[in-house]
N, C-alpha and C positions, 0 to 999 in steps of 0.2 A: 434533488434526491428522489429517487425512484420506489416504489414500495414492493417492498420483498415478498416475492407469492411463495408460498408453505406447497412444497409437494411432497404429498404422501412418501412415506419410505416403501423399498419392498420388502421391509416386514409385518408391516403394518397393513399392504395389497395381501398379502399371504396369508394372516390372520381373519380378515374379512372372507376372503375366499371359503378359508376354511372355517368360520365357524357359519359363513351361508349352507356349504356341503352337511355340514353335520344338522342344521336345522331341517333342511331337505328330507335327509336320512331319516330323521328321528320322526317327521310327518307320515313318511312311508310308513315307518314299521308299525307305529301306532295306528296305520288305518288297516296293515297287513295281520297285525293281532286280534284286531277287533272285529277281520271280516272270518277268520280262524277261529274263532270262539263261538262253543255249542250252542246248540239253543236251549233252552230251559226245558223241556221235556225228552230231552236226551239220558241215557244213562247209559252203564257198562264203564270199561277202563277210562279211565281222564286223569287230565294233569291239573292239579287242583292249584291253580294260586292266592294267595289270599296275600293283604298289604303286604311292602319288605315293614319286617323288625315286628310280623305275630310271631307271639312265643310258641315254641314246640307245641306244645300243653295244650294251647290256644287253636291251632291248626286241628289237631288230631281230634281235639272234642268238638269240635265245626263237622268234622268228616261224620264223626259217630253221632252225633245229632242229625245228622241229611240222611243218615240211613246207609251213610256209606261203610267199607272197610278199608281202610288203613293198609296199603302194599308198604310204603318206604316212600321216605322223607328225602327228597330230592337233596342235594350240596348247596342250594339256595338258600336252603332254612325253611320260607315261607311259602315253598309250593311242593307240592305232594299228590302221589301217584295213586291213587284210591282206584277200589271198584264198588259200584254203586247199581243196585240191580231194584228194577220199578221205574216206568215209567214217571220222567221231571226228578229225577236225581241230581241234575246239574241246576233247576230254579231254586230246587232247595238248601245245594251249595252257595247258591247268591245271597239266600234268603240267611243263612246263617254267617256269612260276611267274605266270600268265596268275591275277588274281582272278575274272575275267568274263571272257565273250564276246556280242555283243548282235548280234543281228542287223536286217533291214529298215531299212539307212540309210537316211534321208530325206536328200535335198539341201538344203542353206540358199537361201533366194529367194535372197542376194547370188548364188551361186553359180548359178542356174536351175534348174530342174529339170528330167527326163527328158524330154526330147524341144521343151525349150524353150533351148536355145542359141545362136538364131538369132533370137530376139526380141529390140527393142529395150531392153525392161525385164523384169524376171519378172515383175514386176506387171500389166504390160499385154497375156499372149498369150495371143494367139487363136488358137482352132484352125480348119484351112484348113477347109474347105468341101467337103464329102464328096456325088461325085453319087449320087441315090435307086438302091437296090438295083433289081435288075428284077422281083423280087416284090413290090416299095411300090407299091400305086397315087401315082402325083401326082395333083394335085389341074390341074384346068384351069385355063389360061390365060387 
């Protein structure tokens, strides 16, 4: 009698696979978050995170504690879009229980973006039509 060797299934290769991909993943992002995150004497717009599951109440009295103002409360729950003016506005988000601060929000297209609020899609604008400086030659007519 011979002794029976166990080989792996291929659902079992596919599981591994994939939960090594996602451990990879999840290394990145956490070193790609943490090199994105202000420095502590930063201030102006930022994206305020604080633990998942601070209550509303808890976030917004962290912000007005650090000297910040309250824009709107992210679909997160627990991170929030503050402006904060004085220099170390973002240590003193730390200091008040802030994980991160991120700054350079980008706008969502639903939302438009800078200087596009008047267009009928974000997808579709164009920028107006700028006349030639007066040191451009034109070109003739």
């Amino acid at each position: 009698m011979t002794a029976a060797t166990v080989q792996p299934s291929g659902h079992r290769i596919a599981l591994l696979l994939g939960g090594a991909v996602l451990a990879v993943w999840t290394g990145f992002m956490a070193l790609a978050l943490n090199h994105a995150a202000l420095p502590p004497e930063s201030d102006g717009m930022v994206l305020a995170v604080f633990p998942p599951g601070t209550p509303e109440t808890a976030g917004f009295a962290a912000l007005v504690r650090a000297g910040g103002e309250p824009v709107r409360q992210t679909w997160l729950g627990f991170a929030w879009i503050a402006r904060g003016e004085g220099e170390g506005f973002v240590g003193r988000l730390h200091r008040e229980g802030a994980l991160a601060a991120y700054g350079s929000i980008l706008r969502s297209p639903r939302r438009g973006g800078p200087g596009r609020r008047n267009s009928p899609s974000p997808w579709t604008h164009t920028r107006a039509a700028r006349p030639p400086r007066a040191d451009t030659p034109t070109a003739p007519r």
